[in-house]
N, C-alpha and C positions, 0 to 999 in steps of 0.2 A: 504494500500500500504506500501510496504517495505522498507527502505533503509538504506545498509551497508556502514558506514564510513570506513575510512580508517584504524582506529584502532580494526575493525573486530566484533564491537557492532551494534545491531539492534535498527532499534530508529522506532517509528512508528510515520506515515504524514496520516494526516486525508485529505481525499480527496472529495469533494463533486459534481464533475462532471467527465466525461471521464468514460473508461472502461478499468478493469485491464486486463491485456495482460499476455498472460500463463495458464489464470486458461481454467476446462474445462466450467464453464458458458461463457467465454467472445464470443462466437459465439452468442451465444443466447440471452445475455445482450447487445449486440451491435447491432443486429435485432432490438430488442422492442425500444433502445435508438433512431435509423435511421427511424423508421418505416414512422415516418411523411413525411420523403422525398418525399417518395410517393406522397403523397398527395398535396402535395405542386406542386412537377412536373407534374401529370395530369390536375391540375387547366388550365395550361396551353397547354399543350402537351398530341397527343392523344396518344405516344408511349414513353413507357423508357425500360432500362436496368440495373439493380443493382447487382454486384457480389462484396460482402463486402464493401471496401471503394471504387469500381471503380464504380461508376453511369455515364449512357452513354444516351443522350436526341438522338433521333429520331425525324425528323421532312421533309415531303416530300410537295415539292411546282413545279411546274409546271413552267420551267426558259421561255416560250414563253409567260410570260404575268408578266409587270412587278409591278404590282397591288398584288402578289402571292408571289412575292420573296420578296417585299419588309413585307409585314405580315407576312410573314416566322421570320423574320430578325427582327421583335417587339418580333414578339411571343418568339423567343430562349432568346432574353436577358432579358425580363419578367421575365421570367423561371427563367435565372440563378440569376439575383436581387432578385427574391425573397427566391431561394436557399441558395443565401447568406446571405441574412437576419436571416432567420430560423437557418442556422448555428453556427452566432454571438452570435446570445440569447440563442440557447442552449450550447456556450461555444466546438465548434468543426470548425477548420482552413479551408477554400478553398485554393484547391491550386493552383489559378488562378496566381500568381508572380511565378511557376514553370514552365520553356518552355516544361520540361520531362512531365510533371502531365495533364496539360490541351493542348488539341487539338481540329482542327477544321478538318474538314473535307470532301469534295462537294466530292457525290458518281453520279454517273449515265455515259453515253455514252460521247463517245469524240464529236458529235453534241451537245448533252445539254447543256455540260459541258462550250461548246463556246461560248452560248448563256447566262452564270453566271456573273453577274457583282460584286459578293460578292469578296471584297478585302480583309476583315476582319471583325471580330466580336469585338466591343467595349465594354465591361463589365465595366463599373466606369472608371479607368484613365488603363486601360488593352485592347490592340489592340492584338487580339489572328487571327495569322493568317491561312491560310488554306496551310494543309500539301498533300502532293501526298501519303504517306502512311504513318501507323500505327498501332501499336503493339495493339493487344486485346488479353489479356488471354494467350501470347505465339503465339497469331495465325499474320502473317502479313496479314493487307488488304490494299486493293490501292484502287484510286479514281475510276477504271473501272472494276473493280470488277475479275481482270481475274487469281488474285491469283500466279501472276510468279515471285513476290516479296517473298510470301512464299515459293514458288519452288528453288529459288535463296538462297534463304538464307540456306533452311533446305540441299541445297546440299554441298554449302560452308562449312557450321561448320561440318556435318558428314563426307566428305572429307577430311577435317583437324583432326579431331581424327582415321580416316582409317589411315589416313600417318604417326600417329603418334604410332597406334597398329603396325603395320607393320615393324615399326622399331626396337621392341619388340616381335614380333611375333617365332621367332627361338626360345625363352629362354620357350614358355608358351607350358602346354597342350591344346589340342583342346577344352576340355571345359570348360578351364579357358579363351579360347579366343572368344567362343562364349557366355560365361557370361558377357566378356569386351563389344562385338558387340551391346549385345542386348542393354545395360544399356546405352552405347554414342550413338549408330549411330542404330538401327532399334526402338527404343524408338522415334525418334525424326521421324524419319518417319510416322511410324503409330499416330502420335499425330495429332488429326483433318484433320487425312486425309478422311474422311465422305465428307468435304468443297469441296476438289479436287472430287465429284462424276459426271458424265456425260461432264467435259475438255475432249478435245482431247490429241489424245493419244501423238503426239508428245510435250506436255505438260511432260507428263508423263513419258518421257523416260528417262529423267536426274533423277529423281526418280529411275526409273528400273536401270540407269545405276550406281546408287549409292548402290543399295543391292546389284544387281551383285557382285559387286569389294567386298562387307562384306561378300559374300557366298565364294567366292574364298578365302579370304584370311582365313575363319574358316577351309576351307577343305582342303588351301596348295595346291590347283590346280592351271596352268597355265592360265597366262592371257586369252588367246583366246580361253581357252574353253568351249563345250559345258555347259550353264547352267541349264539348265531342270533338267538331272542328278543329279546336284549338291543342285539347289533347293528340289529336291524332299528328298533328303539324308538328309536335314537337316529343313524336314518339313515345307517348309517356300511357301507359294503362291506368286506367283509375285502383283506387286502393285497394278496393276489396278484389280486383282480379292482382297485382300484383301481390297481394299475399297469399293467396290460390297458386299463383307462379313456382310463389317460393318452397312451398310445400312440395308442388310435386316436382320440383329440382332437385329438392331433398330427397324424395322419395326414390326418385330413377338413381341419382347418385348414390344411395345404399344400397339399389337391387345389383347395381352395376360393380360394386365394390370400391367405386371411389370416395363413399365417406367416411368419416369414423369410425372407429369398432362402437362406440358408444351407440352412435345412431344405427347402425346395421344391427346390431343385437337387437333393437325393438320391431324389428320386424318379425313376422309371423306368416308363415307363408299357406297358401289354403291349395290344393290341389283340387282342379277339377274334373268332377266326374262325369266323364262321356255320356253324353245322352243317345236311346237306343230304341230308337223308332220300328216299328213294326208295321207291316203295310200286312191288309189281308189283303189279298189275291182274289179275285171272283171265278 
């Protein structure tokens, strides 16, 4: 590891834990460093999730018996105790004293959900309480799973850079304005929108009615009009078919082998059975 003082000389610091940040090994050195988590968290938990530093424990309990919630609620703090332990000795921070870092989270229907007496999760002298939503990976989820947290948000901030092209919009050409589009406001669109597949459509139209307004303003047409035309000019699918798209992209790229084990595992394959017509004869 490197460090430059202020008089502009390199002095070298011998480092004997952590992983160095920047080079192209540290993805890979920081795998083999974490791998044990794993391990550690299946001891306890029959589901996890790991994308780099964010590990996310899964654990489903049945709130009409409270014999299940409450073994839920041993089983998650097992987990994270010994998470934390494992952490210590290998010399890597939890970052349970962060309110941004660790969340809790009770997913399921507005009946179950009534039926939960979890107030909070206790980890050592850390009462982490339970949130109505929560950012993963960019994506928002909520406790009922119905995703208008992330419909809410992704129309807010693309709204807010639409009003903000538009005020600029006179001085640019058309393809420097549909370079601006793509990269603020139909980027944030198509991102995880797979999530939003088979919602209602009235779901969905504060989405449509957000590329609308980007299709209009690349092509300088009047607010009220027809957009088909305008979509079609400027090659763009409406929302609810591009996220049909994306599904079955998805889907060809697993039968085919080119996507991940992750995704190709959930497939399920049906064979069909020949049908076997009989003709009488007179």
């Amino acid at each position: 590891m490197l460090r430059l003082t202020q008089s502009t000389t390199v002095s070298c610091l011998l480092v004997l834990s952590q992983v160095p940040q920047g080079s192209r090994l540290s993805p890979l050195l920081f795998t083999i460093y974490s791998s044990k988590r794993i391990e550690v968290i299946k001891y306890h938990l029959p589901q996890a999730h790991a994308y780099a530093d964010d590990t996310q424990l899964y654990l489903s309990f049945s709130p009409n018996s409270a014999t299940n919630e409450a073994d839920a609620v041993v089983a998650m703090k097992g987990c994270i105790l010994d998470v934390r332990t494992w952490m210590l000795t290998d010399k890597i921070k939890l970052n349970m004293l962060n309110d941004d870092k660790t969340e809790l989270m009770l997913i399921g229907t507005k009946q179950y959900l009534s039926k939960v007496n979890i107030d909070s999760l206790t980890v050592g002298n850390i009462d982490v309480a339970p949130v109505t939503e929560a950012r993963n990976l960019g994506t928002w989820l909520d406790i009922n799973q119905n995703l208008q947290e992330q419909i809410h948000k992704t129309c807010k901030s693309g709204f807010f850079y639409l009003h903000n092209i538009r005020r600029i919009r006179k001085y640019m050409l058309q393809e420097s304005a549909r370079t601006l589009v793509h990269a603020l406001i139909m980027g944030r669109i198509e991102y995880s929108n797979s999530l939003l597949f088979s919602l209602p459509s009235v779901h969905l139209l504060k989405l449509q009615r957000l590329q609308s307004a980007a299709a209009r303003l690349i092509s300088n047409v009047p607010r009220y009009s027809h957009i088909t035309p305008v979509l079609c000019s400027l090659y763009w699918l409406p929302v609810k078919f591009c996220i049909d798209f994306k599904i079955l992209l998805l889907s060809f790229k697993a039968i085919c082998g080119h996507a991940p084990g992750y995704l190709t595992d959930l497939l399920r394959y049906r064979r069909a059975i020949p049908s076997v017509q009989l003709a009488v004869l007179p």
